[in-house]
SEVO-160398 format. One record per residue (C-alpha): residue in three letters; x, y, z; residue number from 1. Coordinates in steps of 0.001 Angstrom, whole numbers, plus 500000, padded with zeros to 6 digits. Layout:
N
["ALA" [X Y Z] NUM]
...
***
This chain:
319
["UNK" [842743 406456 960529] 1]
["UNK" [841954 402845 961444] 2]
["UNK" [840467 400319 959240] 3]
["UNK" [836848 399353 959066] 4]
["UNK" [837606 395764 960506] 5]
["UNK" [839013 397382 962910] 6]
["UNK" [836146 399210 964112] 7]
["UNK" [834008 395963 963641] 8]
["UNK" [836237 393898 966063] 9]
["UNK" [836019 396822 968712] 10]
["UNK" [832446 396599 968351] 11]
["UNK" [831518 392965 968498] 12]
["UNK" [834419 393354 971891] 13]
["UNK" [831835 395621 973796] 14]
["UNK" [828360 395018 974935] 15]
["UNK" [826766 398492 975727] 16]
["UNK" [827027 401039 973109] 17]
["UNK" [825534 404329 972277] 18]
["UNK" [825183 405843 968969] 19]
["UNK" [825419 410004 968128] 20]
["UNK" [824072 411534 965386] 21]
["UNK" [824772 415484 965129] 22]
["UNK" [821870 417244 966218] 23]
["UNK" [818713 417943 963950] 24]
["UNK" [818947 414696 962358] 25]
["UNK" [819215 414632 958385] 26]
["UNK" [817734 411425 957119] 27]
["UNK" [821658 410053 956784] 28]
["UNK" [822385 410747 960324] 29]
["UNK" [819218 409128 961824] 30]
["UNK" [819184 406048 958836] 31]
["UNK" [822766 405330 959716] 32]
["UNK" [822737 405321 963366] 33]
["UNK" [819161 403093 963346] 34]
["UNK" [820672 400598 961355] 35]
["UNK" [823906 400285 963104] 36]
["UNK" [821906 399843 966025] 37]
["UNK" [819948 397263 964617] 38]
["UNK" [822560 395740 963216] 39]
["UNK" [824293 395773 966747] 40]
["UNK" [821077 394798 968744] 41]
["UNK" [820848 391719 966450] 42]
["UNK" [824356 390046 967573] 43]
["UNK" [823032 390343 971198] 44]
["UNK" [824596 394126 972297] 45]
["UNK" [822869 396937 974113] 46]
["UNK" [822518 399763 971981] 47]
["UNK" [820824 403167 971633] 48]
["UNK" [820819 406196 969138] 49]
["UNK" [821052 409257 971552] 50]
["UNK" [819040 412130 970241] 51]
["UNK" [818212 415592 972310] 52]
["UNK" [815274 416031 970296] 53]
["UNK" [812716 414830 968064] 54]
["UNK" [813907 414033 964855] 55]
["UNK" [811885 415298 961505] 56]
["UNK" [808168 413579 961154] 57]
["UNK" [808627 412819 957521] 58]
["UNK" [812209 410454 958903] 59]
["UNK" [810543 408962 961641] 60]
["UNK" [809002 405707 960721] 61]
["UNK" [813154 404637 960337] 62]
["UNK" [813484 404984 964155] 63]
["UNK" [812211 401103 965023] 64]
["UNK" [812574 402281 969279] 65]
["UNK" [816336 402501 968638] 66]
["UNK" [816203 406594 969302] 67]
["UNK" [816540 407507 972929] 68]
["UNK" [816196 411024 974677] 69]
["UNK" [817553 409367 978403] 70]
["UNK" [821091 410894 979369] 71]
["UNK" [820967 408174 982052] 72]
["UNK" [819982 405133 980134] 73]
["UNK" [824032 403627 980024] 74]
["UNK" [826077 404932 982842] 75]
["UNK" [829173 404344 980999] 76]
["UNK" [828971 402566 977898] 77]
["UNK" [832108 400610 976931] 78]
["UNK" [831498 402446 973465] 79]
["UNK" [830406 405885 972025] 80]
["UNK" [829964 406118 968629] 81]
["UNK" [829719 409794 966920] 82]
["UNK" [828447 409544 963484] 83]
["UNK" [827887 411452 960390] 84]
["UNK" [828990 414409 961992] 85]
["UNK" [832915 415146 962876] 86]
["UNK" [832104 418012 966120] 87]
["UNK" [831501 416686 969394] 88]
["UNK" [829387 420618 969599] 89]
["UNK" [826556 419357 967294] 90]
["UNK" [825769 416558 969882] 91]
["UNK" [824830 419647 972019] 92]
["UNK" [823549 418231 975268] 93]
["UNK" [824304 414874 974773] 94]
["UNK" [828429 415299 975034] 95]
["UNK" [828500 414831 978710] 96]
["UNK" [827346 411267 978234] 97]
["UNK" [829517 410821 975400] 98]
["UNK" [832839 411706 977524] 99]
["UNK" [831824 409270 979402] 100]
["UNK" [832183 406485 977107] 101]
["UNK" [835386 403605 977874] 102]
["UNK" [836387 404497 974478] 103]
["UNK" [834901 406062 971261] 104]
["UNK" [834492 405756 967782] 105]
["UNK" [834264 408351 964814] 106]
["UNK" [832341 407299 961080] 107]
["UNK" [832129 409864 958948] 108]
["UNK" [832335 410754 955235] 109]
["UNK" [832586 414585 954937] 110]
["UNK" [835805 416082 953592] 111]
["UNK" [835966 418938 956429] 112]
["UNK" [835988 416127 959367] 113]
["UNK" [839527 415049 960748] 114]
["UNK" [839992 412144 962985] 115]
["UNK" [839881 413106 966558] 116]
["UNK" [838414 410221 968722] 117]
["UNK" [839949 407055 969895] 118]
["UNK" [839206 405328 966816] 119]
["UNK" [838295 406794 963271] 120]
["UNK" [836627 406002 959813] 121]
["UNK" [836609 408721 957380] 122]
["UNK" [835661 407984 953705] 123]
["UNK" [835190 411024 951911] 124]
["UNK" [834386 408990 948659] 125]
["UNK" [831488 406995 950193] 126]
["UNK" [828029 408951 949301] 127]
["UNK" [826998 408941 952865] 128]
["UNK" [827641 407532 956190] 129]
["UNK" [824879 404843 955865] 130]
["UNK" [826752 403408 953202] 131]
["UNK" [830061 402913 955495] 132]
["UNK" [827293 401759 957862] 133]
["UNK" [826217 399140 955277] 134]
["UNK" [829943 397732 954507] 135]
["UNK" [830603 397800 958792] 136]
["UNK" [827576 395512 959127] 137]
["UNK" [828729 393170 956395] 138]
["UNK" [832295 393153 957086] 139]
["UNK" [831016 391908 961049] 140]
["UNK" [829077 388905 959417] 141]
["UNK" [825476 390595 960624] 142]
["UNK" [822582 389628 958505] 143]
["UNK" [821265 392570 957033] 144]
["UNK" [817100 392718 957916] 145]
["UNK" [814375 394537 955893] 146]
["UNK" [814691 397266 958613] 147]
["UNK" [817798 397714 958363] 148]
["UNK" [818201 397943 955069] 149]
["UNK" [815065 400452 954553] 150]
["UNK" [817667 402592 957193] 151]
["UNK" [820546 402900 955292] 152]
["UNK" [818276 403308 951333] 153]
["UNK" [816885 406272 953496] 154]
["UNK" [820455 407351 954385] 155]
["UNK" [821992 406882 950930] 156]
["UNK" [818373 408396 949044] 157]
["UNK" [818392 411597 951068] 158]
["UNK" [822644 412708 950862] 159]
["UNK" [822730 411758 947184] 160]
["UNK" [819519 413962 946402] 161]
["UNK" [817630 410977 945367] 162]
["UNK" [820639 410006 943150] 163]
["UNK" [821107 413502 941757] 164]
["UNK" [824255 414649 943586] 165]
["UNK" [827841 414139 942132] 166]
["UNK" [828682 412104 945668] 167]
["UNK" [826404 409048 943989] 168]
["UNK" [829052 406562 942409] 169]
["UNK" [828478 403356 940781] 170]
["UNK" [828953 401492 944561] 171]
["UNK" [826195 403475 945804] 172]
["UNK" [823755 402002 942610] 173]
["UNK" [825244 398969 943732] 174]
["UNK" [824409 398722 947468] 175]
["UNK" [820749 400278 946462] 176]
["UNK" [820482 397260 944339] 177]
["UNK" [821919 394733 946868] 178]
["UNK" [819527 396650 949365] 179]
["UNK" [816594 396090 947086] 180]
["UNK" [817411 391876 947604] 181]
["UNK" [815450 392804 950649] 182]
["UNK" [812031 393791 949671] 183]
["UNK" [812271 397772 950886] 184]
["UNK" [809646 399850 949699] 185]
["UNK" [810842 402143 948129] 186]
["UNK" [807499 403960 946940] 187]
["UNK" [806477 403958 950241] 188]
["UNK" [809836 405760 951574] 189]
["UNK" [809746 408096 948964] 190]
["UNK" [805751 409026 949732] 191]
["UNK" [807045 409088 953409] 192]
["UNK" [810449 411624 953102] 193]
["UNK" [809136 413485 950167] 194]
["UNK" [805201 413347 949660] 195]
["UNK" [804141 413689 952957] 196]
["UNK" [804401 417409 954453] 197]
["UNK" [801737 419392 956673] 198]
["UNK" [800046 422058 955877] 199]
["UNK" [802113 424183 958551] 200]
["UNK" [805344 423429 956775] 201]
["UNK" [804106 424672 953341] 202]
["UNK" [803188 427944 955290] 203]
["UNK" [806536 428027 956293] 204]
["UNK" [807871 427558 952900] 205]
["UNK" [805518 430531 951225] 206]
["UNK" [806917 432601 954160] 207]
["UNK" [810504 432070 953781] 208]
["UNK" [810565 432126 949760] 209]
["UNK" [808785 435455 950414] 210]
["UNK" [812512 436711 951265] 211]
["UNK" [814196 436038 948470] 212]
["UNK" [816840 437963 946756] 213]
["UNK" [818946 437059 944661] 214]
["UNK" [822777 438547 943990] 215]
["UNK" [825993 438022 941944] 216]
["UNK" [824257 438588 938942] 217]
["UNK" [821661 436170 939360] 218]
["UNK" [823984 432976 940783] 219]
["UNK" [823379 433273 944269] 220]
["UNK" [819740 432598 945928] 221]
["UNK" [819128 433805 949461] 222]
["UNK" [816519 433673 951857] 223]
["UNK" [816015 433679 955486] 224]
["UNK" [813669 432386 958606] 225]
["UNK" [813202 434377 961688] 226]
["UNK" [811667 432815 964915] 227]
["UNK" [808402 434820 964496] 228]
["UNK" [808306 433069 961295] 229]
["UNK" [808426 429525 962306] 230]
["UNK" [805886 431023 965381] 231]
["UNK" [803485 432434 963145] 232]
["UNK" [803541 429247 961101] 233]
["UNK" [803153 426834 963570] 234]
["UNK" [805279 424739 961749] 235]
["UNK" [808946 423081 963937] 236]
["UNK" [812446 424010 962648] 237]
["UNK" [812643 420922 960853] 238]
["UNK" [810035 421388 958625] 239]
["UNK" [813006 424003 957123] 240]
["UNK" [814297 420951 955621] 241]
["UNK" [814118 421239 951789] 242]
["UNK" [813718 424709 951589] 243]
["UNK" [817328 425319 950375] 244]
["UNK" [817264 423122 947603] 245]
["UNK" [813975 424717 946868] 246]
["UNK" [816012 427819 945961] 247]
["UNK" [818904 426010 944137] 248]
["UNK" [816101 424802 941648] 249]
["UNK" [815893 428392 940285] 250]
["UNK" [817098 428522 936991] 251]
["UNK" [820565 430388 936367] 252]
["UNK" [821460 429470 940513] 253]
["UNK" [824699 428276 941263] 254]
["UNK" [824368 429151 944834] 255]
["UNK" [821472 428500 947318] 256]
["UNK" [821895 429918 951003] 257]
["UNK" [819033 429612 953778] 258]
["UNK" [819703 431678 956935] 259]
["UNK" [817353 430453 959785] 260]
["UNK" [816989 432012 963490] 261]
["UNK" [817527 429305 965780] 262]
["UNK" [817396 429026 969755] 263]
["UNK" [820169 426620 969905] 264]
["UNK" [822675 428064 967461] 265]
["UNK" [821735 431283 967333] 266]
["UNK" [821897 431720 963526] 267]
["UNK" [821991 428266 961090] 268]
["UNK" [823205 428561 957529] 269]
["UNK" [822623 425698 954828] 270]
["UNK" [824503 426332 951542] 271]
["UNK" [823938 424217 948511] 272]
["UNK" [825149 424402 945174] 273]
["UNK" [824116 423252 941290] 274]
["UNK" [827508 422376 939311] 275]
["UNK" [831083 423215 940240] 276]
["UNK" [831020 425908 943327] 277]
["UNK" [832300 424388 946392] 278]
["UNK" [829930 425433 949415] 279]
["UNK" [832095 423514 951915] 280]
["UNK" [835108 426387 951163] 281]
["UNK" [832725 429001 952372] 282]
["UNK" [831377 426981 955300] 283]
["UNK" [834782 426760 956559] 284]
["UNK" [835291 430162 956720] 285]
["UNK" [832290 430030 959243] 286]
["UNK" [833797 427539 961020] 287]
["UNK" [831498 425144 959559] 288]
["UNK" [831612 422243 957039] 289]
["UNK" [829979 419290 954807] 290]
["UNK" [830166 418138 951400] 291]
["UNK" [831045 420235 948116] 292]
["UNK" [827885 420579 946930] 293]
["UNK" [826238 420780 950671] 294]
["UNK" [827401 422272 953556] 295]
["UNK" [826486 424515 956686] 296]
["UNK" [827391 426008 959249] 297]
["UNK" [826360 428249 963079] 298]
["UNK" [827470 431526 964572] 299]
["UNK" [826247 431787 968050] 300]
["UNK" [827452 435740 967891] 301]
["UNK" [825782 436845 964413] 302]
["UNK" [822118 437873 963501] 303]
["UNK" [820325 437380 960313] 304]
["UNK" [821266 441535 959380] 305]
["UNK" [824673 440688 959799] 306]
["UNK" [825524 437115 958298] 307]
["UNK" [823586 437786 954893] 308]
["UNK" [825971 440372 953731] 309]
["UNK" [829036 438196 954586] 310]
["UNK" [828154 435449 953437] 311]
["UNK" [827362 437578 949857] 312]
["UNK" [830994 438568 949910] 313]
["UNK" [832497 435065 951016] 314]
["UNK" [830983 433455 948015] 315]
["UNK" [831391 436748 945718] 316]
["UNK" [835140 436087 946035] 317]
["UNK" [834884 432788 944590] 318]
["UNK" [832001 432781 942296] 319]
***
């Protein structure tokens, strides 16, 4: 592990680097990778986030033309950031570029990562990544802008659950408030990430909470999305994003699991939880990983038949 000044100094050293999120951008993947790339841009570097797809509509207005699709935009940047995300296989196509980086960088804050690049941050206590992001920029001396700062609120407001999840701590109320010094909106944000859905999405949602079932007794909510599903909806496979928690809400639920069809990963699992369970435990088992109360994880080799009943066991084991 090296230490955030570190990092800092190796950054301000370079003067072309590229910033990956894991793919299917969460709003604390995209909101820390936009404002460290603001933050970099702003101290005179060439930056880029590097994204293989479009991220979610309702997290888009964060972008500010720092999200890039062009595998040929930096031949080889003098630094390659992976962030929020502790697998070099969840940058999908984008890892060829990222080899080709003159060295690398890892910021993370999810228990299951391990430090595995040239240089590494991992602070499992932080509530997200955008809050390491926030500290980085300070610790560099780079005046935080409204932008930025709107970046890593949307960062902080989406991994904490809007300040529901166990992972907020009393620094994370007091970056927020530090954040609010300058002048985010933070109605507009929330009307943005959580107000703001098409009608194709809510189809989606009435189709997939059509599958429900529920086991152990009541404590474990499942559900599923095939690809004639999300067809049939017209809806993308981001507009999945809520559903899970959606499920966790039911009362006497310990244990929400969402089993989606997916033509890059085959099958995608998102587990959440309500009080103590540990989600990240069963993940692991997957080969997957994430956050005690939030994790996930993809089998390339298992269908939707097949998954659901092992997943019921992994988590009747420990339940």
């Amino acid at each position: 592990m090296d230490s955030l000044s570190k990092i800092g100094n190796v950054l301000k050293e370079a003067e072309s680097i590229l910033i990956f999120p894991h793919g299917s951008a969460d709003g604390d993947a995209l909101g820390s990778s936009v404002a460290l790339c603001l933050g970099l841009r702003s101290i005179g570097k060439t930056s880029y986030v590097m994204i293989d797809e479009d991220n979610a509509e309702n997290i888009r207005f964060i972008e500010n033309d720092c999200c890039c699709r062009d595998l040929d935009i930096i031949a080889a940047p003098d630094v390659n950031i992976c962030i929020d995300n502790g697998e070099l296989s969840r940058i999908y196509s984008r890892q060829e570029l990222f080899g080709k980086g003159k060295t690398t960088i890892l910021i993370d804050h999810h228990k299951s990562s391990v430090p595995f690049l040239k240089y590494n941050y991992i602070d499992i206590k932080a509530s997200s990544s955008a809050e390491i992001v926030y500290d980085l920029l300070l610790l560099m001396g780079i005046e935080i802008s409204k932008e930025m700062a709107e970046a890593i609120y949307v960062g902080i407001v989406t991994d904490t659950g809007r300040f529901q999840y166990s992972n907020t701590t009393g620094r994370t109320h007091e970056i927020v408030s530090e954040l609010m010094d300058h002048n985010i909106d933070q109605n507009k944000i929330s009307v943005e990430i959580y107000q703001s859905i098409s009608h194709e999405k809510l189809i989606l949602e009435a189709s997939i909470l059509s599958t429900l079932r529920l086991e152990c007794d009541g404590k474990v909510a499942i559900a599923y999305m095939t690809k004639k599903m999300l067809e049939n909806s017209g809806a993308s496979d981001e507009d999945t994003e809520g559903v899970v928690e959606v499920l966790r809400n039911l009362r006497g639920v310990e244990v929400s699991v969402l089993v989606k069809e997916s033509d890059k990963d085959g099958i995608k699992v998102s587990l959440r939880s309500k009080y103590h369970f540990d989600v990240a435990v069963v993940a692991q088992e997957f080969g997957g990983g994430g956050h005690k109360k939030a994790a996930g994880f993809s089998s390339s080799k298992s269908s939707i038949e097949t998954i659901i009943p092992e997943i019921i066991n992994a988590i009747k084991e420990k339940i």
